[in-house]
PyMOL commands that place a pseudoatom at each C-alpha (Angstrom):
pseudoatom trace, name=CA, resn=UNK, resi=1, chain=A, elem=C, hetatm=0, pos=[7.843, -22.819, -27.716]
pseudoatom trace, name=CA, resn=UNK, resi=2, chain=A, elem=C, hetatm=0, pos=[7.794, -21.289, -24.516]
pseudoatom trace, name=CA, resn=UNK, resi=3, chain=A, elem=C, hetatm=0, pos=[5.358, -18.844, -22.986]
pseudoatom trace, name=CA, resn=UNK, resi=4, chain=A, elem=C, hetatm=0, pos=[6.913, -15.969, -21.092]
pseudoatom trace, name=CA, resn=UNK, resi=5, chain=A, elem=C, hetatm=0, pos=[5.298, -14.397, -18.040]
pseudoatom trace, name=CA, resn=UNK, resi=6, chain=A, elem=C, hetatm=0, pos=[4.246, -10.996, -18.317]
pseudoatom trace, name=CA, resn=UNK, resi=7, chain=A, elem=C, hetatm=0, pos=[6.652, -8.591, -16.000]
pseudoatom trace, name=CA, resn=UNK, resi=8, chain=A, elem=C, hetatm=0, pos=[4.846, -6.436, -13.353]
pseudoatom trace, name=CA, resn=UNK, resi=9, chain=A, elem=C, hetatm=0, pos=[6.284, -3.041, -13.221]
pseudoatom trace, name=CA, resn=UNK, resi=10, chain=A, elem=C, hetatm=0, pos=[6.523, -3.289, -9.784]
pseudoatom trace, name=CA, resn=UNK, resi=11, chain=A, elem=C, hetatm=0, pos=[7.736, -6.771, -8.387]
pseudoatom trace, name=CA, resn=UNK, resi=12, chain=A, elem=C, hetatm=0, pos=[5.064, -7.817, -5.102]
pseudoatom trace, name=CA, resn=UNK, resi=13, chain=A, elem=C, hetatm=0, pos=[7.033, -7.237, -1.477]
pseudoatom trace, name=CA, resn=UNK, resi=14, chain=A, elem=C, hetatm=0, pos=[8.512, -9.316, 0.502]
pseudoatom trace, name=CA, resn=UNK, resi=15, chain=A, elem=C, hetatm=0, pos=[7.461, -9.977, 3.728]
pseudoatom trace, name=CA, resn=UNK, resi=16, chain=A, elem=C, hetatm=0, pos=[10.215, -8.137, 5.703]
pseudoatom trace, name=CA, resn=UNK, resi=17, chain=A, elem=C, hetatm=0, pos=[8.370, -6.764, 8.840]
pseudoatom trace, name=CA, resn=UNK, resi=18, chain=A, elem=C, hetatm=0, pos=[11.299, -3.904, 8.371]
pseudoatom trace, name=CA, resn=UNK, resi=19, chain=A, elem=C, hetatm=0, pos=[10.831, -2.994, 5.012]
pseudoatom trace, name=CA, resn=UNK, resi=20, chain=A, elem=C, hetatm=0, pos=[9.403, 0.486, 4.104]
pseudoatom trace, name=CA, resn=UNK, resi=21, chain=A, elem=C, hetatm=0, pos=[7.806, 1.401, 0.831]
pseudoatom trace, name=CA, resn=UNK, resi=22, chain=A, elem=C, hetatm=0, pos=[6.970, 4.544, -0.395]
pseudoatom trace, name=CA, resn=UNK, resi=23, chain=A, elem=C, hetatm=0, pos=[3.192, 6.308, -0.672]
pseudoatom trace, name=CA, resn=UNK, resi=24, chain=A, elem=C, hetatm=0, pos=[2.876, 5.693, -4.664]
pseudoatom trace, name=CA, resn=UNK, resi=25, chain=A, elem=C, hetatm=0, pos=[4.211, 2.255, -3.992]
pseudoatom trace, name=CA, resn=UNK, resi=26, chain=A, elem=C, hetatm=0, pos=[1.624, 1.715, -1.818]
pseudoatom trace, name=CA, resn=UNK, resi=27, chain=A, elem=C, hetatm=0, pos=[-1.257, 2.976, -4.251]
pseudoatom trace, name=CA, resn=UNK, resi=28, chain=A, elem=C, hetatm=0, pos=[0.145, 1.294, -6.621]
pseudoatom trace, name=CA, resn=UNK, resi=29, chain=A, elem=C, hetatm=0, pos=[0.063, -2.204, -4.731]
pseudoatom trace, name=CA, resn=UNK, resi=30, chain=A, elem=C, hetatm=0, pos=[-3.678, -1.149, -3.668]
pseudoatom trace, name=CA, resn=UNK, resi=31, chain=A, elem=C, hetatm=0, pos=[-4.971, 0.240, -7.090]
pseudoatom trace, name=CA, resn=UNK, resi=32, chain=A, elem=C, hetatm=0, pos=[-6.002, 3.521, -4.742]
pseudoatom trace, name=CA, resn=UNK, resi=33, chain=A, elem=C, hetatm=0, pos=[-5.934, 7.321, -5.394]
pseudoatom trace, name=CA, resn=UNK, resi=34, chain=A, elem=C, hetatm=0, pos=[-3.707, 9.398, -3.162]
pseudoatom trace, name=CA, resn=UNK, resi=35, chain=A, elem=C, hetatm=0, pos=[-7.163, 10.610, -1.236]
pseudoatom trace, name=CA, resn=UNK, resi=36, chain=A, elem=C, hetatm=0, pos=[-7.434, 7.497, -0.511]
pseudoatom trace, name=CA, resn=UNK, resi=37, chain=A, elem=C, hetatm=0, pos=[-4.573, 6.278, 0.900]
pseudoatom trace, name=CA, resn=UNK, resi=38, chain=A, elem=C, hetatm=0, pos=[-4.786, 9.496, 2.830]
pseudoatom trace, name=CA, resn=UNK, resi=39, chain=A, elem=C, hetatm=0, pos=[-8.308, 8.299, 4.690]
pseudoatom trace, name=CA, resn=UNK, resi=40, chain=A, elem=C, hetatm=0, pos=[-6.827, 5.019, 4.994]
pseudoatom trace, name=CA, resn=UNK, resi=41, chain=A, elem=C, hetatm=0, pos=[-4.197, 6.609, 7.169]
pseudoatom trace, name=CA, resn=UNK, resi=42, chain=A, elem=C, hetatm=0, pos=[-6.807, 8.943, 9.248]
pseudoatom trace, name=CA, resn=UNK, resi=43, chain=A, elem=C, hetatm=0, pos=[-8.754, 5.945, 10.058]
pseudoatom trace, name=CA, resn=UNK, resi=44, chain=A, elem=C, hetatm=0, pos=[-5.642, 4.295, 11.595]
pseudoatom trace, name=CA, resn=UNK, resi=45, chain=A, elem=C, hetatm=0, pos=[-5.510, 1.099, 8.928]
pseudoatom trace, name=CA, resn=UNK, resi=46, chain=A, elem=C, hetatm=0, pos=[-1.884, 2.252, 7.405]
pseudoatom trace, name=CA, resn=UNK, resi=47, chain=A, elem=C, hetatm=0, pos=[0.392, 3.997, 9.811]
pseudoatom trace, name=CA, resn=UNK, resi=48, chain=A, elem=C, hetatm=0, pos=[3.125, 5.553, 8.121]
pseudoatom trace, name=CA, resn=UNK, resi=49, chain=A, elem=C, hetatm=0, pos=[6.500, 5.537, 8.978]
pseudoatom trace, name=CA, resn=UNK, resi=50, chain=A, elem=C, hetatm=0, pos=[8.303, 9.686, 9.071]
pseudoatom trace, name=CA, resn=UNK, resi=51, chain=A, elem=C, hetatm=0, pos=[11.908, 9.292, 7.361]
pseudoatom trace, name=CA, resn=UNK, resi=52, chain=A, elem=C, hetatm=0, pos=[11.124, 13.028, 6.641]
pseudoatom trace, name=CA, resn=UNK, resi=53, chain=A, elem=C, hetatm=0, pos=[8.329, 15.555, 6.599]
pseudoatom trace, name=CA, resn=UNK, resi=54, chain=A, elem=C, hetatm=0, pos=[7.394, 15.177, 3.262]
pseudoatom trace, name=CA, resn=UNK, resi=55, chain=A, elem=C, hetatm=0, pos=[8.770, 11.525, 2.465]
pseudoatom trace, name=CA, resn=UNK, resi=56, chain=A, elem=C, hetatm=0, pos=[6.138, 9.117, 4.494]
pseudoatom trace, name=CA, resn=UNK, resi=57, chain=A, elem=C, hetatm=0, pos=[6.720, 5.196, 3.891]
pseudoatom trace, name=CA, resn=UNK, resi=58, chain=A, elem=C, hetatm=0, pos=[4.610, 2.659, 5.082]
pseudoatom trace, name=CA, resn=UNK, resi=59, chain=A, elem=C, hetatm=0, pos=[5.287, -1.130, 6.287]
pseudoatom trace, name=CA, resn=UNK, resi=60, chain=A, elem=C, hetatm=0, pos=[5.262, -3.916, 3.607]
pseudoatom trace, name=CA, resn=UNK, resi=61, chain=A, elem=C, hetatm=0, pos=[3.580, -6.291, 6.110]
pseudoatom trace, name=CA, resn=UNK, resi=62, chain=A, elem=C, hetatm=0, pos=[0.312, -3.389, 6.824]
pseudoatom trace, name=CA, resn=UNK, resi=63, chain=A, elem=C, hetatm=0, pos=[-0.177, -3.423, 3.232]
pseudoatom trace, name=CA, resn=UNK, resi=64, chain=A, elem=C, hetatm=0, pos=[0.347, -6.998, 2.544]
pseudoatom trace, name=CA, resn=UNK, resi=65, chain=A, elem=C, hetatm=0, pos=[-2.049, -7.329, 6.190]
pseudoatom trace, name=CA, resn=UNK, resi=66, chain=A, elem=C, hetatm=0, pos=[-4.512, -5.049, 3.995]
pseudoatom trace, name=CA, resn=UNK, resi=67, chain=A, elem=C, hetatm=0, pos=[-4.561, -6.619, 0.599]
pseudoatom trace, name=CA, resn=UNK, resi=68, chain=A, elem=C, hetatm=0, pos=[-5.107, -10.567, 2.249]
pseudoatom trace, name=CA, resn=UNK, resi=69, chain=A, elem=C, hetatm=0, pos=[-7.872, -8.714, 4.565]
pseudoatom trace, name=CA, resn=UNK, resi=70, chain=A, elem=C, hetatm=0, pos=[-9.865, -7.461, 1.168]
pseudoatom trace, name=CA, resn=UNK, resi=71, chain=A, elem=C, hetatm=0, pos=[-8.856, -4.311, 1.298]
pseudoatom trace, name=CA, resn=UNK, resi=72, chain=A, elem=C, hetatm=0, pos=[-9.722, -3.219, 5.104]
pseudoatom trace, name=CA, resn=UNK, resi=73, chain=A, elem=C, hetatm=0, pos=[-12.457, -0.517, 3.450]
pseudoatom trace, name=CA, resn=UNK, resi=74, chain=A, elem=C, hetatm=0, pos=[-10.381, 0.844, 0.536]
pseudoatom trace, name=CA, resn=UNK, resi=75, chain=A, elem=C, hetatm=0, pos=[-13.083, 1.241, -1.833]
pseudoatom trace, name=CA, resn=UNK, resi=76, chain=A, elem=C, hetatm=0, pos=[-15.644, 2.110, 1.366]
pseudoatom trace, name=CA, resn=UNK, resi=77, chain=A, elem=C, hetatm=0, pos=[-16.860, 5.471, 1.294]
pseudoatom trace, name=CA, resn=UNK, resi=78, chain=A, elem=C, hetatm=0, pos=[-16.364, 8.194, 3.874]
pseudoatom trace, name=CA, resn=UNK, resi=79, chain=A, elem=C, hetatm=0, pos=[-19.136, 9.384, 5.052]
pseudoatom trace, name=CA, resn=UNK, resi=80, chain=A, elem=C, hetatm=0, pos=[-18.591, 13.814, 4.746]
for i in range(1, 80): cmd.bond("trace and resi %d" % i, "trace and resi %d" % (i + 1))
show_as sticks, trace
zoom trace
């Protein structure tokens, strides 16, 4: 018998320094809220990428940066 590996929905990035992903990838990857991902980028630790007004993407190697750092504050809280 063998075991089969459980699929992610999302395969993990690759470390292309050019590759772009898009916001809900990015939560996704993080576990994070969209409020979230938003500080993240007003505190300067994901800078996203413009493609258009509305369509931000972000770097595969920031987020992969973040997730090996421990999350770079993710689950801090902001002080209001």
């Amino acid at each position: 018998m063998s075991a089969t590996k459980p699929t992610r929905k999302n395969p993990p990035p690759q470390s292309n320094p050019l590759q772009l992903i898009t916001r809900t990838d990015v939560m996704e990857l993080l576990s994070i809220s969209r409020s979230t991902l938003h500080r993240l980028v007003q505190r300067g630790v994901l800078n996203p990428v413009s493609i258009t007004s509305d369509c931000p993407r972000y770097r595969v190697v920031e987020v992969e940066q973040l997730i090996l750092s421990g999350g770079g504050g993710a689950t801090e809280k902001v002080a209001s």
